[in-house]
C-alpha positions in Angstrom: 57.2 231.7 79.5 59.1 235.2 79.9 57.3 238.5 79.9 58.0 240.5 76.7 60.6 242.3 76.5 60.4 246.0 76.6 62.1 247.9 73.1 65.6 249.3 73.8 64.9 252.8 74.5 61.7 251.7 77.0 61.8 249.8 80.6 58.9 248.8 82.7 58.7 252.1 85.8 58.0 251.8 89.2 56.4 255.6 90.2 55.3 257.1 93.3 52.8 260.0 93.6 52.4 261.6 96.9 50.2 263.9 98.4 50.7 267.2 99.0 53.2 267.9 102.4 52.9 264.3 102.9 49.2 264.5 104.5 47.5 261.1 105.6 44.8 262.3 103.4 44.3 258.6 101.8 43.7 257.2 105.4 39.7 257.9 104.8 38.3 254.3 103.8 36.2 256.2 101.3 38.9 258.6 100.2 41.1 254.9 99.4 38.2 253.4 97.6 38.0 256.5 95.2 41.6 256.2 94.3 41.2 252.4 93.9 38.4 252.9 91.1 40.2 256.0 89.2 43.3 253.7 88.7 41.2 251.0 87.4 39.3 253.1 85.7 43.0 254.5 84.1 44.4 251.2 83.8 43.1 250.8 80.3 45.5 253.6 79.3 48.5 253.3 81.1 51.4 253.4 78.9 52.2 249.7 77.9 50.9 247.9 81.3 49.4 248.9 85.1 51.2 245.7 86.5 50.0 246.9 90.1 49.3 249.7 92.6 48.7 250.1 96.4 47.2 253.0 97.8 48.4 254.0 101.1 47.7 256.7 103.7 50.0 259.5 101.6 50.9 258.1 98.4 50.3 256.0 96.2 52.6 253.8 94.3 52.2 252.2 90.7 54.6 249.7 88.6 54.0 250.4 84.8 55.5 249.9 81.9 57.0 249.2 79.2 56.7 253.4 78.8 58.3 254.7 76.3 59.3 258.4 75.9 57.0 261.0 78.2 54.0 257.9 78.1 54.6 257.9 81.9 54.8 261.6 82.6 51.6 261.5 80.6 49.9 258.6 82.6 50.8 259.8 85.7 49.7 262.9 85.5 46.2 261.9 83.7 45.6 259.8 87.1 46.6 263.1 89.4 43.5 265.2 87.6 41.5 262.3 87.8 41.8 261.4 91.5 42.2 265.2 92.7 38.9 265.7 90.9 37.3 262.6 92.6 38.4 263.4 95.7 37.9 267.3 96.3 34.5 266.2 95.4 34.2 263.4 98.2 36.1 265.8 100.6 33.9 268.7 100.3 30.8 266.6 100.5 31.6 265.2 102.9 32.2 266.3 106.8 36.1 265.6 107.1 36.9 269.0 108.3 41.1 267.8 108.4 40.9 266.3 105.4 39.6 269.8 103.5 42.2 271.7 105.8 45.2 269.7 104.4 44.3 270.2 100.5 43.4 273.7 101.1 46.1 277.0 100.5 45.2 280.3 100.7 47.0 283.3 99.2 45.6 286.5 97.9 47.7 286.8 95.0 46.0 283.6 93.7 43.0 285.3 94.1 41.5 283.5 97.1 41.7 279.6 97.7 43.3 276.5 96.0 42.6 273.4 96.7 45.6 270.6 95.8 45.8 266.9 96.3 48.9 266.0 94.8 52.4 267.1 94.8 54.1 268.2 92.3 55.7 265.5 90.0 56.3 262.0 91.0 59.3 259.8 92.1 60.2 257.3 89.3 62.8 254.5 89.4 63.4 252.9 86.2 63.4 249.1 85.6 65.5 247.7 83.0 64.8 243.4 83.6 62.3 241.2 84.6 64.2 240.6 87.5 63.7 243.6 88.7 59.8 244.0 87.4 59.6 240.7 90.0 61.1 242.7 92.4 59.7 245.8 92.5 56.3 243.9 92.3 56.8 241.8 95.6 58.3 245.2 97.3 54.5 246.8 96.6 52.9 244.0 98.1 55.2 244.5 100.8 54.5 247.8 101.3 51.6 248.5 104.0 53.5 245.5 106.1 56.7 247.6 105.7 54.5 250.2 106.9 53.3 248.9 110.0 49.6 249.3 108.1 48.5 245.8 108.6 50.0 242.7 110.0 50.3 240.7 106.6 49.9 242.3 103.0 47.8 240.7 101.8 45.3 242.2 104.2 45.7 245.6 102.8 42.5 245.9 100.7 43.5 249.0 98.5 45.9 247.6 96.4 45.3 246.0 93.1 44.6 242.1 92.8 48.0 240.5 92.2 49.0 240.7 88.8 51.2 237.3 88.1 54.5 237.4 85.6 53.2 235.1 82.7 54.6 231.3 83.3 54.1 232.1 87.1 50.2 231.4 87.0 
């Protein structure tokens, strides 16, 4: 059985979101966790599919899709307020004084401080066949093993459960 195919002018996306400068603010356990339950908690409306996601220590990395028109732009950026929410929460409640450091910028013509998670935009790379939904599925598994994070992936427990192609169950 073949996965559906997406209309002509839509593809399945892979997308990465990273954190503002790059900061290893997702290495907090706790910080990950929150993450992990905003995206499932997003999943419901992510444009078309959330096929998967891992969460690693500066970014976080999502296939979805089929998207159509801005449906991605739109998703993504409805899970950036989410998580930034979730986590200037945990971070000022909690007593992670380099964690509150790295989301915080100071400038008196903003009238005193801003806190920011993400930065700005995200990094999409379209994908136009199943072949390549396969692919860019087993490369996010493969991620945090790429990234000398654990020693096989499926160690890595911030990531979504695997998410099998239909006919591959």
């Amino acid at each position: 059985m073949l996965v559906p195919a997406a209309p002509a002018d839509s593809c399945w996306a892979s997308a990465i979101v990273t954190t503002l400068d790059r900061a290893p603010l997702l290495a907090a356990p706790r910080l990950a966790r929150l993450v992990c339950a905003a995206l499932d908690g997003c999943a419901p409306g992510a444009p078309g599919r959330l096929w998967g996601y891992v969460v690693l220590p500066d970014a976080v990395r999502l296939v979805v899709g089929p998207a159509e028109g801005d449906a991605l732009s739109a998703f993504v950026e409805r899970v950036k307020v989410r998580t930034a929410g979730d986590l200037l929460t945990a971070i000022r409640q909690g007593e992670d004084v380099d964690a509150l450091d790295a989301v915080l910028r100071f400038n008196p013509a903003w009238g005193g401080a801003i806190y920011r998670v993400w930065a700005a935009g995200f990094h999409c790379a379209p994908l136009w066949t199943e072949y390549k939904l396969s692919g860019a599925l087993y490369a996010l598994r493969q991620t945090p093993l790429r990234a000398g994070l654990v020693a096989r992936a499926a160690d890595w427990p911030y990531q979504s459960h695997p998410t099998p192609l239909p006919g591959q169950q």
